[in-house]
C-alpha positions as a printed Julia matrix, in Angstrom:
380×3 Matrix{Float64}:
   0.0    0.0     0.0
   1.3    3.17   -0.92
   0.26   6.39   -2.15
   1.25   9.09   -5.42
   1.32  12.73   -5.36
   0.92  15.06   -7.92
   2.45  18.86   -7.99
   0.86  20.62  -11.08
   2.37  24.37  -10.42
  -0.31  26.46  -12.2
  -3.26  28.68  -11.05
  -5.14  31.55  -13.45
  -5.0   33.97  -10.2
  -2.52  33.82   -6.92
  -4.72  34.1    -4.13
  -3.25  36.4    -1.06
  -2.58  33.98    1.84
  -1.29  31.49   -0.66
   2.52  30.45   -0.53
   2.29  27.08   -2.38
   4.8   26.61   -5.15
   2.51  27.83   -8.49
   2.99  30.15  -11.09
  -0.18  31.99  -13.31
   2.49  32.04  -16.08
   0.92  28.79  -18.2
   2.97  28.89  -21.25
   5.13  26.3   -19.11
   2.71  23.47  -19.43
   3.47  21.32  -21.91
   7.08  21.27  -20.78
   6.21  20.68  -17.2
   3.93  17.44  -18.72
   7.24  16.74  -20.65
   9.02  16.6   -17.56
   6.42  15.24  -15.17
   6.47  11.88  -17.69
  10.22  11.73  -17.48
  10.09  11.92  -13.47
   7.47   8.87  -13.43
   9.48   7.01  -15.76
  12.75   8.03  -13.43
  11.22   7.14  -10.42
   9.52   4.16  -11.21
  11.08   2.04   -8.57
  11.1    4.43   -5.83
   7.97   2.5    -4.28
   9.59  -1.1    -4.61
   6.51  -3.42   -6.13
   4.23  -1.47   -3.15
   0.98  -1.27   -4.87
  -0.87   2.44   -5.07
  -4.13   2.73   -3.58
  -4.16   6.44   -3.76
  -3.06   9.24   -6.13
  -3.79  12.85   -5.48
  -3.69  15.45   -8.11
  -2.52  19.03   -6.06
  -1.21  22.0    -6.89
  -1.85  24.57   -8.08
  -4.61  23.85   -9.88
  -5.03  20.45  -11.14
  -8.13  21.36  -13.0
  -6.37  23.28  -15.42
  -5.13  20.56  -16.85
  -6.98  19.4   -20.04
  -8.57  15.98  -20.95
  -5.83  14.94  -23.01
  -3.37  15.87  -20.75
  -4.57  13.75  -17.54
  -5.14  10.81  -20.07
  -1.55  11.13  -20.7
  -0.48  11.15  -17.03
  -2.37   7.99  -16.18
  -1.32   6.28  -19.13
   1.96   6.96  -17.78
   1.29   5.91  -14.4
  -0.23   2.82  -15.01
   2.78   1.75  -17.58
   5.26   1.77  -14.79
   3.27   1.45  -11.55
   1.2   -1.55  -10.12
  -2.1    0.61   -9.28
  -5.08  -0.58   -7.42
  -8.19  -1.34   -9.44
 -10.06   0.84   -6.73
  -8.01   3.27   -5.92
  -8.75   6.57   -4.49
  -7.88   9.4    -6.68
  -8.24  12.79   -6.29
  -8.51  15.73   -8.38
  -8.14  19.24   -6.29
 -10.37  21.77   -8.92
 -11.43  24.95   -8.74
 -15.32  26.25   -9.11
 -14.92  28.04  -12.16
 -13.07  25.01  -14.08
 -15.76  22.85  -13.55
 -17.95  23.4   -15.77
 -21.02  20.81  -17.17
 -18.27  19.57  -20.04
 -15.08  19.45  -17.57
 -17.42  16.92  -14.87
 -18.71  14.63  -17.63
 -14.75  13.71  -18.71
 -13.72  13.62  -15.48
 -17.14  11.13  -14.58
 -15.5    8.98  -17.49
 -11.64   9.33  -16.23
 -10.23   7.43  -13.09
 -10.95  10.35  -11.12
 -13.13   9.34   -8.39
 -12.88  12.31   -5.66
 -12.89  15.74   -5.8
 -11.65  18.28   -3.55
 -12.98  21.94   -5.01
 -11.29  24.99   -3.89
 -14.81  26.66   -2.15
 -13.07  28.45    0.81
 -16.0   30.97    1.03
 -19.62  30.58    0.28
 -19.19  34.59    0.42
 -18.91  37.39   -2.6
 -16.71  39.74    0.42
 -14.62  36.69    1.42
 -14.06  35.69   -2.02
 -13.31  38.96   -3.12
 -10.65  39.36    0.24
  -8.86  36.29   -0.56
  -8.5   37.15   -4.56
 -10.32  33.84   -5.32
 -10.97  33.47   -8.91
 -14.48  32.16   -8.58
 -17.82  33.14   -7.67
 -20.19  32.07   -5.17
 -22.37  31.19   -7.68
 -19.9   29.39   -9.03
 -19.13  27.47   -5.91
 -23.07  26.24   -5.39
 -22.99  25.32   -9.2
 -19.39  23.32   -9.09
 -20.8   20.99   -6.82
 -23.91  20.75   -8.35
 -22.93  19.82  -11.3
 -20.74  17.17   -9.6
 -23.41  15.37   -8.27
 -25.51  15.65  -11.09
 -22.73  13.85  -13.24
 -23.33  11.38  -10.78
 -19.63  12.17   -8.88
 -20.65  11.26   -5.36
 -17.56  11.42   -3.29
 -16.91  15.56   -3.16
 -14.56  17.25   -0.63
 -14.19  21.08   -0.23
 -12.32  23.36    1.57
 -13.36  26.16    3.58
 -11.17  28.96    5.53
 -11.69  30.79    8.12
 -10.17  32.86   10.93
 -10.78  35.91    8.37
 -10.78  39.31   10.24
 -14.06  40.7     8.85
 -15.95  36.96    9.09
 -17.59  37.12   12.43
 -19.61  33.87   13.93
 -22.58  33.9    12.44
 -21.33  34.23    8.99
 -18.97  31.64    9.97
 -21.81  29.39   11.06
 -24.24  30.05    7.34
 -20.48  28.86    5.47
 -20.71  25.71    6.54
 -24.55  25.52    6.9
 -24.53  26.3     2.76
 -22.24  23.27    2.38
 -23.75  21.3     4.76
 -27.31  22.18    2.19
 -25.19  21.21   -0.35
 -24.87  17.56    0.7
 -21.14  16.88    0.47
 -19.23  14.56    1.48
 -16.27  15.98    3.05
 -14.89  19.13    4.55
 -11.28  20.59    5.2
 -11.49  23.37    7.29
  -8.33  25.13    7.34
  -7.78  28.5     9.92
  -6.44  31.51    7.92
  -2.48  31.86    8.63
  -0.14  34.51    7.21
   2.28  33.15    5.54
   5.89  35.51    4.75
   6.54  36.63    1.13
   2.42  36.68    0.17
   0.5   39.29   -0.44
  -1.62  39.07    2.98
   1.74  39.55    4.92
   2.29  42.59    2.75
  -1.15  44.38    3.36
  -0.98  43.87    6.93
   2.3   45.25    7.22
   1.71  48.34    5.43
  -1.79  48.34    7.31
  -3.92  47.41    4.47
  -5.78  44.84    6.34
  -6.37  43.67    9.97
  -4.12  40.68   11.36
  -6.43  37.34   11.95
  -6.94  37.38   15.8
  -6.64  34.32   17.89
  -9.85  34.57   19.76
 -11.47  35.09   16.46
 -10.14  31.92   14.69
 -10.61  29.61   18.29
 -14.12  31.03   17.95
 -14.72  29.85   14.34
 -13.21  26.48   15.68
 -15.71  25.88   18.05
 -18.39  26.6    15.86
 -16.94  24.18   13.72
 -16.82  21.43   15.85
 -20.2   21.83   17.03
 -21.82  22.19   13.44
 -19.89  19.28   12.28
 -21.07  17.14   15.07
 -24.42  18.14   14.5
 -24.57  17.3    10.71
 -23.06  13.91   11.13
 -19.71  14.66   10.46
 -16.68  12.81   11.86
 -13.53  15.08   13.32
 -10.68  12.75   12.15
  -8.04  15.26   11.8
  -7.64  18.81   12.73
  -8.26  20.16    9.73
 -10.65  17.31    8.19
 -14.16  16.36    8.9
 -15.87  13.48    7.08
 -19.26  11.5     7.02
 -18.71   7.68    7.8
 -16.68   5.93    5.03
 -15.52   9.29    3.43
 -12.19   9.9     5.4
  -9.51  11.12    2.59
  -7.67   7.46    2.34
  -4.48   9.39    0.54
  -3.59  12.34    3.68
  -5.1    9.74    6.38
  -2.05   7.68    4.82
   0.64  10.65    5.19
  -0.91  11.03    8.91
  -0.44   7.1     9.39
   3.2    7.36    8.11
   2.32   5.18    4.71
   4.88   5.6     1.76
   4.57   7.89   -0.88
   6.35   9.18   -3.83
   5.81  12.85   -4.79
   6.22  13.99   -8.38
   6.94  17.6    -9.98
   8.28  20.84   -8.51
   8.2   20.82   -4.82
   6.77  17.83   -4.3
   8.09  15.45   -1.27
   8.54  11.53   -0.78
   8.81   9.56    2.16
   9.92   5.68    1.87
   9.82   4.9     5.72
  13.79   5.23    5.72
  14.51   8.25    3.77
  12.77  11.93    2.8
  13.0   13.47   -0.52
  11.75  16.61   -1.76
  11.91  18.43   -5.33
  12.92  21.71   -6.24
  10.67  24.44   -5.93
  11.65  25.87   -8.97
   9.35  25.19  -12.21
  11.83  26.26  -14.85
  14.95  24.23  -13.5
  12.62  21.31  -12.94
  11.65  21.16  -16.21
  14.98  21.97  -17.39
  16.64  19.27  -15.22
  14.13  16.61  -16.19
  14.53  17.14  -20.17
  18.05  16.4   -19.7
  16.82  12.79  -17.19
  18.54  14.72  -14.37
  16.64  14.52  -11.46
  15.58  17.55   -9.28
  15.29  16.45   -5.86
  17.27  16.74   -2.24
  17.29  14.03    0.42
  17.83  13.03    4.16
  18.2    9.59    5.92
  15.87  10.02    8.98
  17.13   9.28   11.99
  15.5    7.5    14.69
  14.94  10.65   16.55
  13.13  12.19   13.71
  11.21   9.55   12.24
   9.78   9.58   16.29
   8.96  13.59   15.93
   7.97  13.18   12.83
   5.19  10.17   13.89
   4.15  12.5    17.16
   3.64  15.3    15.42
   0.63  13.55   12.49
  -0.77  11.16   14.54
  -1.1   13.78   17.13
  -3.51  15.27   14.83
  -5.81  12.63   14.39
  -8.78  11.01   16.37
  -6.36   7.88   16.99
  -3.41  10.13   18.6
  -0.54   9.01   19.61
   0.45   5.1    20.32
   2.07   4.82   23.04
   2.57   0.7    22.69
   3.59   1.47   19.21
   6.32   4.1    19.95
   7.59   1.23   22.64
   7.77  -1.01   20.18
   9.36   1.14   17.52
  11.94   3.51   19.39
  12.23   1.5    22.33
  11.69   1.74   26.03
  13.02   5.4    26.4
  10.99   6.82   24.07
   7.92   5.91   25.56
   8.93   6.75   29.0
   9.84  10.43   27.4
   6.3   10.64   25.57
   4.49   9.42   28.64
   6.62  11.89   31.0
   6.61  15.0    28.8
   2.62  14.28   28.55
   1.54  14.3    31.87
   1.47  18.51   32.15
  -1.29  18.4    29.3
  -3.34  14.92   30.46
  -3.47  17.21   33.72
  -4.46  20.51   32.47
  -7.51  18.51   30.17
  -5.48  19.32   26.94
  -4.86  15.74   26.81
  -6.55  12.24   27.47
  -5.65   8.73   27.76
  -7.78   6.62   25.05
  -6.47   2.96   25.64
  -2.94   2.83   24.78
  -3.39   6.31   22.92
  -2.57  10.37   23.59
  -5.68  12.21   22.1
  -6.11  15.61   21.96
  -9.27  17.37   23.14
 -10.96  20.42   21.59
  -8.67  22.6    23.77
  -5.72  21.01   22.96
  -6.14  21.07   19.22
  -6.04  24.87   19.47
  -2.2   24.12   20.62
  -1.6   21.2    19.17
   1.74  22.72   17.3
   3.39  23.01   20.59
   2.22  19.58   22.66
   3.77  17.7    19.84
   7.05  20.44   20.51
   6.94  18.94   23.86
   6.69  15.74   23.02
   9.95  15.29   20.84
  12.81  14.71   21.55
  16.3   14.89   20.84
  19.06  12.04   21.5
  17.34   8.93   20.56
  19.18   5.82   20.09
  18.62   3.37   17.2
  15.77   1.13   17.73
């Protein structure tokens, strides 16, 4: 079991809390598609005879991409990969590329989940956050989705915005909730350096996102999701029974992946890759079957942080027996130790073998897992 990621670096418009690799320049395409098909033929054994079971399409925009184009990447994929005949494979799309004709090829392709770009239900939010869609757009994208007959549909939603108080907050995710999806990624609003957000608040364009605010929107989150039948699985992820993202519950769960085109990562449970975040020398790199990527061999000490701090984030937590039985005695003595503080204080609880965070500790769930890593550990 193992999963494939997909970087496609292009969006029509940069939105202005975004700092994902992407350019709006398109021109690039076809060479990038050049490229990416070199890269899968490159790393074609990075994942052993592991068979996929997922492949996400992210970006970027994904969407973009036309017919012909994705035909051509799973052609490629399934030439040199052994791919599950039910896999789960995602498409990340924005409103305004799916249109009536865009659905009814990707109803026909392997495509079997979307995850559309919504983030706002809102003309002002939209409008904030230099989407390139409407809100009609957003109702009809979904719409059309279903009526195509697509019935697995994720979107994403932000908030924490300055100007979006509760109640406007709440009617978000009570439109989406109307809108009978099946998923929802919730992400809070964080200013990232180098974008344009940081920029305007700087120079006092716009308000910085206030804590209070954003735990506010959490709760409300939490409680509507509960409400509507939604499972919390992961900080940021809600889904109804059976509709869990397989692919990022896989990343959280420490499965293998390979990532493929600018900026993408790959883990192989030993080692961590990750390709340059640089579109042009990419491509460039990959005409000439040079490949583009840095790597580390993960020591025992990270590959302990690096467990703590995803399944941390989930409704599972943390495995204690597991972390006894792969970093030894010490490390569980550390974890258990270093936990105590927050299993007193209610940011924590026991579940069976397992750390868990409650709703107050997912608000500072960054720094538990902080204080639950550590440094020194021996091989195990």
């Amino acid at each position: 079991m193992a999963g494939i990621y997909i970087h496609v670096p292009f969006c029509k418009q940069a939105c202005h809390y975004c700092d994902f690799h992407f350019s709006t320049v398109l021109k690039q395409k076809a060479n990038y598609l050049a490229a990416l098909h070199t890269e899968i033929r490159l790393q074609k054994e990075y994942l052993g005879k592991q068979t996929i079971d997922t492949i996400y399409f992210g970006g970027g925009t994904p969407s973009l991409l036309l017919p012909e184009e994705l035909e051509g990447i799973f052609a490629a994929l399934h030439a040199h990969f052994n791919i599950s005949s039910d896999a789960e494979i995602t498409l990340e799309a924005n409103p305004d590329d799916l249109l009536k004709e865009k659905i009814s090829f990707l109803k026909s392709s392997p495509v079997n989940r979307l995850s559309i770009g919504i983030q706002s239900f809102r003309k002002e939010d939209l409008t904030w956050m230099n989407r390139a869609h409407t809100v009609q757009q957003a109702s009809d994208s979904i719409k059309f989705a279903q009526d195509q007959g697509i019935g697995n549909i994720s979107i994403d939603l932000i908030y924490g915005l300055p100007e979006l108080d509760g109640e406007a907050w709440r009617g978000n995710l009570h439109r989406a909730f109307e809108l009978d999806v099946q998923h929802i990624s919730a992400y809070c609003l964080t200013v990232e350096p180098r974008t344009a957000l940081a920029g305007f608040i700087k120079s006092g364009k716009t308000a910085v996102p206030g804590e209070d605010v954003s735990s506010g929107h959490f709760r409300i989150l939490r409680e509507e999701m509960q409400w509507n039948g939604f499972k919390h699985y992961e900080i940021s992820n809600f889904g109804k029974p059976e509709y869990f993202s397989k692919h990022n519950s896989n990343y959280w769960k420490g499965v293998h992946y390979l990532g493929l085109g600018p900026s993408a990562h790959s883990f192989n449970g030993i080692s961590r890759q990750w390709n340059v975040a640089n579109t042009p020398l990419y491509i460039r790199n990959l005409l000439k079957s040079e490949m583009t990527f840095e790597q580390e061999t993960l020591t025992p000490e990270q590959r302990y942080n690096e467990y703590v701090m995803t399944s941390l984030r989930t409704m599972w937590g943390t495995d204690l027996m597991y972390i006894r039985e792969t970093f030894g005695v010490d490390a569980e003595t550390h974890c258990t130790t270093e936990s105590e503080f927050y299993l007193h204080s209610g940011k924590l609880i026991r579940m069976g073998h397992a750390l868990v965070l409650t709703e107050e500790g997912m608000l500072i769930a960054d720094r538990i897992a902080s204080d639950l890593f550590m440094t020194g550990l021996s091989n195990a």
